[in-house]
PDB file of N, CA, C, O and CB in Angstrom:
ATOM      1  N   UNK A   1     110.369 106.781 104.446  1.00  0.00           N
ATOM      2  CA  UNK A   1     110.174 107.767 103.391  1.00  0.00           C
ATOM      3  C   UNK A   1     109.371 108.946 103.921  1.00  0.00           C
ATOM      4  O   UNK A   1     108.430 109.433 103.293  1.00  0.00           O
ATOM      5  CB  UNK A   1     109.467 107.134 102.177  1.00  0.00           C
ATOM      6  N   UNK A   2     109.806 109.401 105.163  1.00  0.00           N
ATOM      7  CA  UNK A   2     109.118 110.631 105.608  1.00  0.00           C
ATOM      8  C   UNK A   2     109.134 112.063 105.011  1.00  0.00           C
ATOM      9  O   UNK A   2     109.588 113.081 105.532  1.00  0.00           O
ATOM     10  CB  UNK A   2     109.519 110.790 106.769  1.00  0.00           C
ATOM     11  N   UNK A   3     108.535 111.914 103.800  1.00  0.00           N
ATOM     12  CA  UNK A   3     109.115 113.560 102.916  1.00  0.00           C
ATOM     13  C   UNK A   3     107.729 114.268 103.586  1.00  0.00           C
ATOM     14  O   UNK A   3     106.751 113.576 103.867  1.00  0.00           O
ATOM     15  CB  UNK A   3     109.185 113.625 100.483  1.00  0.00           C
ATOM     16  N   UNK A   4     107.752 115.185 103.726  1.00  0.00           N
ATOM     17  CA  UNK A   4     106.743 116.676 104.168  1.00  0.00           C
ATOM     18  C   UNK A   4     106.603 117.186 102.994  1.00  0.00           C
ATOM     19  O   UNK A   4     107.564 117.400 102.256  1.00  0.00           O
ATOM     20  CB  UNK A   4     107.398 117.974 105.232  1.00  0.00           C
ATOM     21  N   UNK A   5     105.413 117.434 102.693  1.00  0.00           N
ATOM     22  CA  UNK A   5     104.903 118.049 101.783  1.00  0.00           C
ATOM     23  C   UNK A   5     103.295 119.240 101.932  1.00  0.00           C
ATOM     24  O   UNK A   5     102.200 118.850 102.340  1.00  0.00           O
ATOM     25  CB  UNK A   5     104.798 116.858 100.964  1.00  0.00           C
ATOM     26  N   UNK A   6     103.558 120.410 101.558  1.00  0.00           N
ATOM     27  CA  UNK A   6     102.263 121.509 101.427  1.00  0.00           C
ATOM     28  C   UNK A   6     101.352 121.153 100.497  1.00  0.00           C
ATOM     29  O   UNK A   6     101.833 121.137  99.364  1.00  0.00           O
ATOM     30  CB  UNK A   6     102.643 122.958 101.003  1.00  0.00           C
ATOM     31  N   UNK A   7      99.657 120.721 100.596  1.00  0.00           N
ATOM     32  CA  UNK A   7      98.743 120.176  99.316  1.00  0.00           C
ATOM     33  C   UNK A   7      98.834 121.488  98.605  1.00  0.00           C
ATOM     34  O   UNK A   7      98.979 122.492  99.302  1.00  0.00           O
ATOM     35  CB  UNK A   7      96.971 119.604  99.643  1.00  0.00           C
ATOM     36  N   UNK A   8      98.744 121.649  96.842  1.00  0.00           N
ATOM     37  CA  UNK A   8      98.599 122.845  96.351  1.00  0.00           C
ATOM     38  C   UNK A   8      96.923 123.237  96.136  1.00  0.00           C
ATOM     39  O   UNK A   8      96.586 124.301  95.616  1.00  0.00           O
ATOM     40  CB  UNK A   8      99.460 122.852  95.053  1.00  0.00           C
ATOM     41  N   UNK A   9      96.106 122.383  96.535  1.00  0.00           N
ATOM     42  CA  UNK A   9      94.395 122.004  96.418  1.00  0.00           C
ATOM     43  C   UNK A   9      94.390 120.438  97.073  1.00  0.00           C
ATOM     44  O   UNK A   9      95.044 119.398  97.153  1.00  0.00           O
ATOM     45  CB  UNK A   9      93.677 121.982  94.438  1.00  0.00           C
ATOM     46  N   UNK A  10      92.789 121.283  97.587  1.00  0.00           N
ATOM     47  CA  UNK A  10      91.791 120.265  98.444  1.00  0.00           C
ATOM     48  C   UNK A  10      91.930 118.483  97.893  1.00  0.00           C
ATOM     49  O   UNK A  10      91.985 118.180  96.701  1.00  0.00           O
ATOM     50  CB  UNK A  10      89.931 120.900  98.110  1.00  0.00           C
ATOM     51  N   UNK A  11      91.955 117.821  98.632  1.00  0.00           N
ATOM     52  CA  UNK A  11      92.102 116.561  98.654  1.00  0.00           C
ATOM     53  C   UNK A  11      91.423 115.601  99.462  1.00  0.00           C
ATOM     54  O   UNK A  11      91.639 115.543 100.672  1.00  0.00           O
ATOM     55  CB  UNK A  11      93.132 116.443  98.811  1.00  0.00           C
ATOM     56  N   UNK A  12      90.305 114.551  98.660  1.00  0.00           N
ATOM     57  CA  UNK A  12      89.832 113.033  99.023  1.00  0.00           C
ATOM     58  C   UNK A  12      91.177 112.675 100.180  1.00  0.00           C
ATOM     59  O   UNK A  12      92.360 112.963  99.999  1.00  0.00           O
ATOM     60  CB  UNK A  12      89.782 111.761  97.316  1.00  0.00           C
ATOM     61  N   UNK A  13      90.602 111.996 101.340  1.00  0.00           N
ATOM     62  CA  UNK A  13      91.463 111.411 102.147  1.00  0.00           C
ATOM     63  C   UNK A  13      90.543 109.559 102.137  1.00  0.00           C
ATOM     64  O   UNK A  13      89.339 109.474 102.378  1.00  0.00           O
ATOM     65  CB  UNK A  13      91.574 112.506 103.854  1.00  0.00           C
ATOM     66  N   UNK A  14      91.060 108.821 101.949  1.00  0.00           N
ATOM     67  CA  UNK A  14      90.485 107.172 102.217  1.00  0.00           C
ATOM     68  C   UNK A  14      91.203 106.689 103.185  1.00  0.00           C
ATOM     69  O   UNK A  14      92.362 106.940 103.516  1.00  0.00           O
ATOM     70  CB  UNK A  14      90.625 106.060 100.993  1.00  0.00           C
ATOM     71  N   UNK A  15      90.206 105.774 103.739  1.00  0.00           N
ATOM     72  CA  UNK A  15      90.857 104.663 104.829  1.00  0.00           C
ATOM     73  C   UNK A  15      91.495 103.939 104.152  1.00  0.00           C
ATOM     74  O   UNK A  15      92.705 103.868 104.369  1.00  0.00           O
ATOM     75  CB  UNK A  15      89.985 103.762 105.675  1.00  0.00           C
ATOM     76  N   UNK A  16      90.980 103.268 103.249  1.00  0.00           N
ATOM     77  CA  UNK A  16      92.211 102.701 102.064  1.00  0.00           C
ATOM     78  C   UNK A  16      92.390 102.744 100.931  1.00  0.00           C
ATOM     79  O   UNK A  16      91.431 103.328 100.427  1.00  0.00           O
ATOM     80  CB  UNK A  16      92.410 101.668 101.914  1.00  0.00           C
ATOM     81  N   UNK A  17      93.196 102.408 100.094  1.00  0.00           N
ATOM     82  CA  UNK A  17      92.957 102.688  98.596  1.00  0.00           C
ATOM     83  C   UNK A  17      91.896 101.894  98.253  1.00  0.00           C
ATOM     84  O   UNK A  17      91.619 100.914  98.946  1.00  0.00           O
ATOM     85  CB  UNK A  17      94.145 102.398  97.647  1.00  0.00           C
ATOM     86  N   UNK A  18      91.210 102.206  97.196  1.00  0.00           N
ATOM     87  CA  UNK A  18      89.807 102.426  96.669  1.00  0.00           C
ATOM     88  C   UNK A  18      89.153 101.907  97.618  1.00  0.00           C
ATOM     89  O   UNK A  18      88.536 100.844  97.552  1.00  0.00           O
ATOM     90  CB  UNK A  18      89.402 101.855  95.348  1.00  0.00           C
ATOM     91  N   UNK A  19      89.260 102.732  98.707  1.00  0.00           N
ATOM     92  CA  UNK A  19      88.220 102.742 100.399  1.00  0.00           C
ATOM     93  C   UNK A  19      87.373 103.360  99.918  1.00  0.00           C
ATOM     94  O   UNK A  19      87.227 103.492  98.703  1.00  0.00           O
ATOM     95  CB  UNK A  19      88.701 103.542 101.990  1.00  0.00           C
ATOM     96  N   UNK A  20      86.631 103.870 100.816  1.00  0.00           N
ATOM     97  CA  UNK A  20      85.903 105.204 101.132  1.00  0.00           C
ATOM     98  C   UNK A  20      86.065 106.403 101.786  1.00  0.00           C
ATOM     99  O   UNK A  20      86.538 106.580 102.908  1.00  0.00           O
ATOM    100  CB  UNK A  20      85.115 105.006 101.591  1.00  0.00           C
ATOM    101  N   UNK A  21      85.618 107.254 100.969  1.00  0.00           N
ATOM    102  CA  UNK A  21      86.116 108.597 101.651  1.00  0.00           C
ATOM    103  C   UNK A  21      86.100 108.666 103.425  1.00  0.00           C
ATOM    104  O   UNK A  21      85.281 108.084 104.137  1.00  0.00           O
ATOM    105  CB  UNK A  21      85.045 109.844 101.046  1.00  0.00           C
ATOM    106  N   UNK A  22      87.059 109.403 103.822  1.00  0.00           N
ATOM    107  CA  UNK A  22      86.699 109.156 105.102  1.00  0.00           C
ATOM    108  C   UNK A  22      87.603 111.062 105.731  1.00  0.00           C
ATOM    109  O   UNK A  22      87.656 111.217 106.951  1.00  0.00           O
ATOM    110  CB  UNK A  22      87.517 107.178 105.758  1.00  0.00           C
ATOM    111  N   UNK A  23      87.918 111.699 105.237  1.00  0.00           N
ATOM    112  CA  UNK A  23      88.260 112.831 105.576  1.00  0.00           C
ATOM    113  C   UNK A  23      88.433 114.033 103.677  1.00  0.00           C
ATOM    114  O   UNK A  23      88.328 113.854 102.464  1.00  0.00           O
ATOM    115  CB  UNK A  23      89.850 112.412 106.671  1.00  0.00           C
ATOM    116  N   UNK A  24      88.678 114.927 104.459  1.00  0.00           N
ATOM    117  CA  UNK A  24      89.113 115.984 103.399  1.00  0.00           C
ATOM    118  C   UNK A  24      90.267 116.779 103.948  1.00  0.00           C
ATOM    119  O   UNK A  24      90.411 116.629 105.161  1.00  0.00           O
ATOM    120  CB  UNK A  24      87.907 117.008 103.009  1.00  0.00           C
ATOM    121  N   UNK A  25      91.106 117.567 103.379  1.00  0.00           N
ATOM    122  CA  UNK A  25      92.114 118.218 103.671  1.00  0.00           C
ATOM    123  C   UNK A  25      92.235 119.454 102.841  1.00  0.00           C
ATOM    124  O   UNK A  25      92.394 119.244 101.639  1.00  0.00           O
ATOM    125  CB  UNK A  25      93.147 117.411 103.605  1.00  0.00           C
ATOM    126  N   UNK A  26      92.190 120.782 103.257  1.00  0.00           N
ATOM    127  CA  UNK A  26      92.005 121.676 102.150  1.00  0.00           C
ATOM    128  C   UNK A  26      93.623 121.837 101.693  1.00  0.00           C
ATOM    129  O   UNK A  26      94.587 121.209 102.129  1.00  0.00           O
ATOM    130  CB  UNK A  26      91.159 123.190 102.628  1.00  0.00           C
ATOM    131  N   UNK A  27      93.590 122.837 100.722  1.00  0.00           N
ATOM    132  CA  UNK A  27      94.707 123.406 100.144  1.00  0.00           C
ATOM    133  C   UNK A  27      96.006 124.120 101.695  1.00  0.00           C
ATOM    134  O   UNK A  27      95.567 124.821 102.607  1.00  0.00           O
ATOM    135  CB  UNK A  27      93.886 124.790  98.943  1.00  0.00           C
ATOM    136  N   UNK A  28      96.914 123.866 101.633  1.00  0.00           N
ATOM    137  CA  UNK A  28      97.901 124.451 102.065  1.00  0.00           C
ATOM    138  C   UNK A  28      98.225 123.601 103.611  1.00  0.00           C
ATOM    139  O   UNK A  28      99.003 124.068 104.443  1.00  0.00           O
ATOM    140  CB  UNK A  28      97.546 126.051 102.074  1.00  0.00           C
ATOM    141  N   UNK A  29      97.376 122.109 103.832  1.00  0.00           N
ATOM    142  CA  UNK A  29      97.740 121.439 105.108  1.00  0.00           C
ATOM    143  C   UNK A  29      99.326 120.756 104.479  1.00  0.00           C
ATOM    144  O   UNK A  29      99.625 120.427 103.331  1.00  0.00           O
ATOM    145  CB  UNK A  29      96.334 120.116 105.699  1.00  0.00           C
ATOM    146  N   UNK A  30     100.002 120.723 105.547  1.00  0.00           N
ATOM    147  CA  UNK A  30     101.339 120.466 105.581  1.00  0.00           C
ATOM    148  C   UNK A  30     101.026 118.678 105.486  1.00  0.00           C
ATOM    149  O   UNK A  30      99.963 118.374 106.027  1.00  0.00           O
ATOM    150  CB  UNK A  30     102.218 121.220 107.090  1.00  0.00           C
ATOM    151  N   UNK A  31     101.607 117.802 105.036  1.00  0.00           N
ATOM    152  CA  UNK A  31     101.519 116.478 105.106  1.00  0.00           C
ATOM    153  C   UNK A  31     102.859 115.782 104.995  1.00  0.00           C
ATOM    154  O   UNK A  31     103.826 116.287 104.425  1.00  0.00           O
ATOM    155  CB  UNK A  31     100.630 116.054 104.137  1.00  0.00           C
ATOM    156  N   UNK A  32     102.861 114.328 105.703  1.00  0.00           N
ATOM    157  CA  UNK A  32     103.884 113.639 105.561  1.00  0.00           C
ATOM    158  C   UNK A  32     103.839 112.132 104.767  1.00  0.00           C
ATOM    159  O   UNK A  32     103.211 111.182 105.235  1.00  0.00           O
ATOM    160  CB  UNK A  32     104.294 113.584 106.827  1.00  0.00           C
ATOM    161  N   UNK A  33     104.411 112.080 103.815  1.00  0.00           N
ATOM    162  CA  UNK A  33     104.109 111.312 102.963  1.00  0.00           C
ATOM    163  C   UNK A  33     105.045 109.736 103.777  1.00  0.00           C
ATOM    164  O   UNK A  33     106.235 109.821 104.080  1.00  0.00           O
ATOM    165  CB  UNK A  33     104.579 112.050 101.344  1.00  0.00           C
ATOM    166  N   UNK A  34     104.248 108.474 103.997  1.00  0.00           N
ATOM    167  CA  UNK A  34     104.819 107.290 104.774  1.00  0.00           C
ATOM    168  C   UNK A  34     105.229 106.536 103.140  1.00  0.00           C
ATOM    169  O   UNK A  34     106.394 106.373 102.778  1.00  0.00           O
ATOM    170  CB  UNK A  34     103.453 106.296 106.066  1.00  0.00           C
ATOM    171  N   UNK A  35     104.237 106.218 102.457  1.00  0.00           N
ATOM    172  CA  UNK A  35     104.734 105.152 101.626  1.00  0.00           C
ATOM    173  C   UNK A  35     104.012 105.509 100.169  1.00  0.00           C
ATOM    174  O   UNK A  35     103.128 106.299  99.839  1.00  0.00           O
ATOM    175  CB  UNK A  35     104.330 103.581 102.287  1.00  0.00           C
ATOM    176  N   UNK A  36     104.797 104.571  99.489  1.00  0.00           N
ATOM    177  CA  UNK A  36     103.375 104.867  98.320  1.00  0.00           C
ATOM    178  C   UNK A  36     103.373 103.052  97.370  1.00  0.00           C
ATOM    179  O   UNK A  36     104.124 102.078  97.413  1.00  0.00           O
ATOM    180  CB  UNK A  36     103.970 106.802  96.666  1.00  0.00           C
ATOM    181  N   UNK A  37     102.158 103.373  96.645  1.00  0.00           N
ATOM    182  CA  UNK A  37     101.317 101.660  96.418  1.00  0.00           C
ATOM    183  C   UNK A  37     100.520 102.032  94.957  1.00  0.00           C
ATOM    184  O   UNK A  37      99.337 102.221  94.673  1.00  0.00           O
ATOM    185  CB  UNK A  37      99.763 101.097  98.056  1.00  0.00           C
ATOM    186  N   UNK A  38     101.695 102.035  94.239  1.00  0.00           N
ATOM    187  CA  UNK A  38     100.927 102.242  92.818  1.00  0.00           C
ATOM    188  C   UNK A  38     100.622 103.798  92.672  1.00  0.00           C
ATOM    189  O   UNK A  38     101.479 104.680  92.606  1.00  0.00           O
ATOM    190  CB  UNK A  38      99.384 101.331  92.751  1.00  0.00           C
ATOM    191  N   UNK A  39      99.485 103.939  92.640  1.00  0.00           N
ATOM    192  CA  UNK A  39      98.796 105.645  91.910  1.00  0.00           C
ATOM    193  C   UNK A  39      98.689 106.426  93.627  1.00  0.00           C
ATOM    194  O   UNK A  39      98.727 107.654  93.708  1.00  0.00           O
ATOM    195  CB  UNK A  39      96.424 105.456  90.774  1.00  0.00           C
ATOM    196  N   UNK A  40      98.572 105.650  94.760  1.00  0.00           N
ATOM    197  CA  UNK A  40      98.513 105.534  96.023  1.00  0.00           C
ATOM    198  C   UNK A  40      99.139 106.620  96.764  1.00  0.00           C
ATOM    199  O   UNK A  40     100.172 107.020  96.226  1.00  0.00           O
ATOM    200  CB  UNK A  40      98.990 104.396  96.335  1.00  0.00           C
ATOM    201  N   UNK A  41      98.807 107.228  97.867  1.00  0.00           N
ATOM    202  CA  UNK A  41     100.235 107.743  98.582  1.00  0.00           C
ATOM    203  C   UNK A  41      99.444 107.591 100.118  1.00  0.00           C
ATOM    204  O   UNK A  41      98.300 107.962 100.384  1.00  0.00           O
ATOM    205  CB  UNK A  41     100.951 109.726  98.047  1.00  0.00           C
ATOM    206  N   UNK A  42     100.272 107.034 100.881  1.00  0.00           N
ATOM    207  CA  UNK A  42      99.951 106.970 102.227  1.00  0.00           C
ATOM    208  C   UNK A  42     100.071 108.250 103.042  1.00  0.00           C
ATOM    209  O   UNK A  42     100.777 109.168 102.625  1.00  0.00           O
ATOM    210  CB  UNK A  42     100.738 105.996 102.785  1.00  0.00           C
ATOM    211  N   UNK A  43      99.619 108.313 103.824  1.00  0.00           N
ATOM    212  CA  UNK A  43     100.121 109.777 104.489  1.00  0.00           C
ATOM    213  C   UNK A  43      99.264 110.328 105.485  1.00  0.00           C
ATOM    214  O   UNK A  43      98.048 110.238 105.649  1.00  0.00           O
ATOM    215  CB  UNK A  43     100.232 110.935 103.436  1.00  0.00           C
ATOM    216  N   UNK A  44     100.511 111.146 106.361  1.00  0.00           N
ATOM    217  CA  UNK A  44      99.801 111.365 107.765  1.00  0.00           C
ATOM    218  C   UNK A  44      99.419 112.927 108.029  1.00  0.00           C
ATOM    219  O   UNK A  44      99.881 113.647 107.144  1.00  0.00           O
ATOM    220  CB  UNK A  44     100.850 110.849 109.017  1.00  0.00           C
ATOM    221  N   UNK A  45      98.653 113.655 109.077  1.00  0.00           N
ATOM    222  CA  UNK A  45      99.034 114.924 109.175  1.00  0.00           C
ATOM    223  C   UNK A  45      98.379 115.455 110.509  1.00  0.00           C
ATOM    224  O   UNK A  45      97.643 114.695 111.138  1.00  0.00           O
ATOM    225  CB  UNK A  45      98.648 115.691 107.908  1.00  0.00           C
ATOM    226  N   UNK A  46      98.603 116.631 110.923  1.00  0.00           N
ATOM    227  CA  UNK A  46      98.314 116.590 112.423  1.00  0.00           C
ATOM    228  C   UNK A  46      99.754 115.719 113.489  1.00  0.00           C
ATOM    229  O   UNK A  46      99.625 114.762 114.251  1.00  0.00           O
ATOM    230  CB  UNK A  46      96.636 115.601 112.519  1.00  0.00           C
ATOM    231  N   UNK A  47     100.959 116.457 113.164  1.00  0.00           N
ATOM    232  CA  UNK A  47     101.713 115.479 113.729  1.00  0.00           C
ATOM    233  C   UNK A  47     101.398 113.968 114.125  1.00  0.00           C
ATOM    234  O   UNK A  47     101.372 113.490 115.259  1.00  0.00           O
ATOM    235  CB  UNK A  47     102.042 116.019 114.679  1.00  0.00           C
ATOM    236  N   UNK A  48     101.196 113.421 113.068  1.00  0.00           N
ATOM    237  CA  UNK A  48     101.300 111.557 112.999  1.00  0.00           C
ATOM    238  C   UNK A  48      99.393 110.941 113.814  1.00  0.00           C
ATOM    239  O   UNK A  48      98.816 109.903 114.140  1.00  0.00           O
ATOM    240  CB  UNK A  48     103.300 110.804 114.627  1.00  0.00           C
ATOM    241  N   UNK A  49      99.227 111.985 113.784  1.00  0.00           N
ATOM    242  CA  UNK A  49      97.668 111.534 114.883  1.00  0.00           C
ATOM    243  C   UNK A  49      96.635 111.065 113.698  1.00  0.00           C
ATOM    244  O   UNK A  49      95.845 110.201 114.081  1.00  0.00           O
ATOM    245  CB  UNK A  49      96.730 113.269 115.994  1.00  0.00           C
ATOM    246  N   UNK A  50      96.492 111.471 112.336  1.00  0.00           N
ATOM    247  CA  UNK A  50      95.650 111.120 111.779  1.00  0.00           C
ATOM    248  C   UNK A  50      96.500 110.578 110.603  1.00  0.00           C
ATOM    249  O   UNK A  50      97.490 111.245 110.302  1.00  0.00           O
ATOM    250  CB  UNK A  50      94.649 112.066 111.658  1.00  0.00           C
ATOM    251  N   UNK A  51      96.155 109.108 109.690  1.00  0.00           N
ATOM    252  CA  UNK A  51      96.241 108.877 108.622  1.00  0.00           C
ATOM    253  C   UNK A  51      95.275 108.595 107.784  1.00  0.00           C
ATOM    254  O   UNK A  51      94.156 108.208 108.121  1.00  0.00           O
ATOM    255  CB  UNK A  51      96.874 108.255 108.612  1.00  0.00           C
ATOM    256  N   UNK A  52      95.736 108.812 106.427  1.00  0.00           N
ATOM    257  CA  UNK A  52      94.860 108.548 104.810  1.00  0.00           C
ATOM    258  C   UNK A  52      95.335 107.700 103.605  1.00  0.00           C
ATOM    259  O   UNK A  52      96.411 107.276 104.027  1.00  0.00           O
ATOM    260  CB  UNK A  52      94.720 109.920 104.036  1.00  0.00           C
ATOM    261  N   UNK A  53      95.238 107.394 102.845  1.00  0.00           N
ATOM    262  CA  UNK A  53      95.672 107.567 101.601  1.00  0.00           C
ATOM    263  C   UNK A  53      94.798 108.625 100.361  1.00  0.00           C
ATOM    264  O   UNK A  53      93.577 108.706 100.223  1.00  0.00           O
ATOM    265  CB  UNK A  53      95.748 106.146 101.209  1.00  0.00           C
ATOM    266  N   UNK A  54      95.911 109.386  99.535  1.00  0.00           N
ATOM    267  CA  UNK A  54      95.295 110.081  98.789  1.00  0.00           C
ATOM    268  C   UNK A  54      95.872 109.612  97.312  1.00  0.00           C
ATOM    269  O   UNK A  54      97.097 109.542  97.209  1.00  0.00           O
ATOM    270  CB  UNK A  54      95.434 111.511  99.230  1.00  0.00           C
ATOM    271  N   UNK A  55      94.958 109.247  96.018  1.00  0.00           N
ATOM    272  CA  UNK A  55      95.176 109.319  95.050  1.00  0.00           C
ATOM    273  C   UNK A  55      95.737 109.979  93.905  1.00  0.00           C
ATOM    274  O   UNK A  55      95.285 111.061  93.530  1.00  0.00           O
ATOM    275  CB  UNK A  55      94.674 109.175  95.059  1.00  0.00           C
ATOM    276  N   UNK A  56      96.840 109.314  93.229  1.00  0.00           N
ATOM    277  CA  UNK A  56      98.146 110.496  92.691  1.00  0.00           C
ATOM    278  C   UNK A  56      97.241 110.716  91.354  1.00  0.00           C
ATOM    279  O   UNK A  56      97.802 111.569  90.666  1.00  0.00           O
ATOM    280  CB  UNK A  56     100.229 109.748  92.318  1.00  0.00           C
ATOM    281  N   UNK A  57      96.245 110.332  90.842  1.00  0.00           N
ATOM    282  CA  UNK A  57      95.665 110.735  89.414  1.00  0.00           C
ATOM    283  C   UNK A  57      94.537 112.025  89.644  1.00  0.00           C
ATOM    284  O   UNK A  57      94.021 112.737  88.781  1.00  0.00           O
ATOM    285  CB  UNK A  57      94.819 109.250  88.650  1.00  0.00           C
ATOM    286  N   UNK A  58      94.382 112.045  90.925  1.00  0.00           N
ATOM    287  CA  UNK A  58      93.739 113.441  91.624  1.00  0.00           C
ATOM    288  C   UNK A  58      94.614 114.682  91.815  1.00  0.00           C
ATOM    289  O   UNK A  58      94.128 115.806  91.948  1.00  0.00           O
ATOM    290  CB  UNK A  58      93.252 113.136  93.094  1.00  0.00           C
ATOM    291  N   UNK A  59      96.147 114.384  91.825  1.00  0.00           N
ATOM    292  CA  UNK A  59      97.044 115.087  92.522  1.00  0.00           C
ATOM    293  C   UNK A  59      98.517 115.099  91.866  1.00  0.00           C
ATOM    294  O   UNK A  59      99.540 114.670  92.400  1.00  0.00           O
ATOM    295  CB  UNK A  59      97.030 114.538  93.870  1.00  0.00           C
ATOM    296  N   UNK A  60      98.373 115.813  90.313  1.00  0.00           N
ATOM    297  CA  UNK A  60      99.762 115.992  89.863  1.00  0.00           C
ATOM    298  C   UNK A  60     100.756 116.743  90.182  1.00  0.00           C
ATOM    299  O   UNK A  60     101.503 116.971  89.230  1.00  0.00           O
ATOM    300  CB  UNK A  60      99.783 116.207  88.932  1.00  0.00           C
ATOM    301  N   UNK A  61     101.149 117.371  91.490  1.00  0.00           N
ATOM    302  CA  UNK A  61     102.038 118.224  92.338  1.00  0.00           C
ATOM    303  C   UNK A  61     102.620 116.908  92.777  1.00  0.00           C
ATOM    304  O   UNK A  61     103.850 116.901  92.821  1.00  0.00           O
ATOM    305  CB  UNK A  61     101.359 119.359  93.554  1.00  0.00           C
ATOM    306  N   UNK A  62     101.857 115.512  93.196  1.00  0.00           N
ATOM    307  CA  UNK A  62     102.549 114.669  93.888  1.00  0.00           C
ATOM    308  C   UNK A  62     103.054 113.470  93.368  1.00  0.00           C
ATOM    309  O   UNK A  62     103.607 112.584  94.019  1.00  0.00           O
ATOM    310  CB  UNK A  62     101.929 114.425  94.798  1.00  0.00           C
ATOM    311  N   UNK A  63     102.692 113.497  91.350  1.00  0.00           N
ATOM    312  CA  UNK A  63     103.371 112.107  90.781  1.00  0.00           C
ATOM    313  C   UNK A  63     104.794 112.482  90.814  1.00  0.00           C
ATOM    314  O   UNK A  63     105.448 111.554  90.339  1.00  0.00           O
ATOM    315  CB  UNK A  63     102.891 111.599  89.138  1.00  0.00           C
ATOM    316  N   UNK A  64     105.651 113.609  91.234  1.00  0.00           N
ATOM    317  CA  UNK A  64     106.976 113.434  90.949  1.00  0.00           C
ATOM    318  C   UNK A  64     107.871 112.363  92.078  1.00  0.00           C
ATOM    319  O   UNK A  64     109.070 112.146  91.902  1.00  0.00           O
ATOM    320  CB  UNK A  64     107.537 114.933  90.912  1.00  0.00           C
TER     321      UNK A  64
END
């Protein structure tokens, strides 16, 4: 499920879902979405070198 996606605003990055914060990503980083796990979305950026999960109740550009 490799869709690419532009954030439209800044975004919590976790090591895991309800992890701990462990990065930020501002508005307009390009991302690749791997999977998703409930409210969840996995995802990489920096061509595949760094991953997160970011929360879809933070991020209604990405419940569709």
């Amino acid at each position: 499920m490799e869709t690419s996606l532009i954030l439209e605003k800044a975004h919590s990055i976790f090591l895991k879902p309800q992890g701990e914060c462990c990065n930020r990503l501002p508005a307009g980083s390009r991302v690749q979405i791997i999977k998703r796990k409930g409210e969840w979305l996995r995802i990489t950026w920096r061509n595949g070198k760094k991953k997160g999960w970011i929360h879809l109740a933070a991020s209604p550009e990405l419940s569709a």
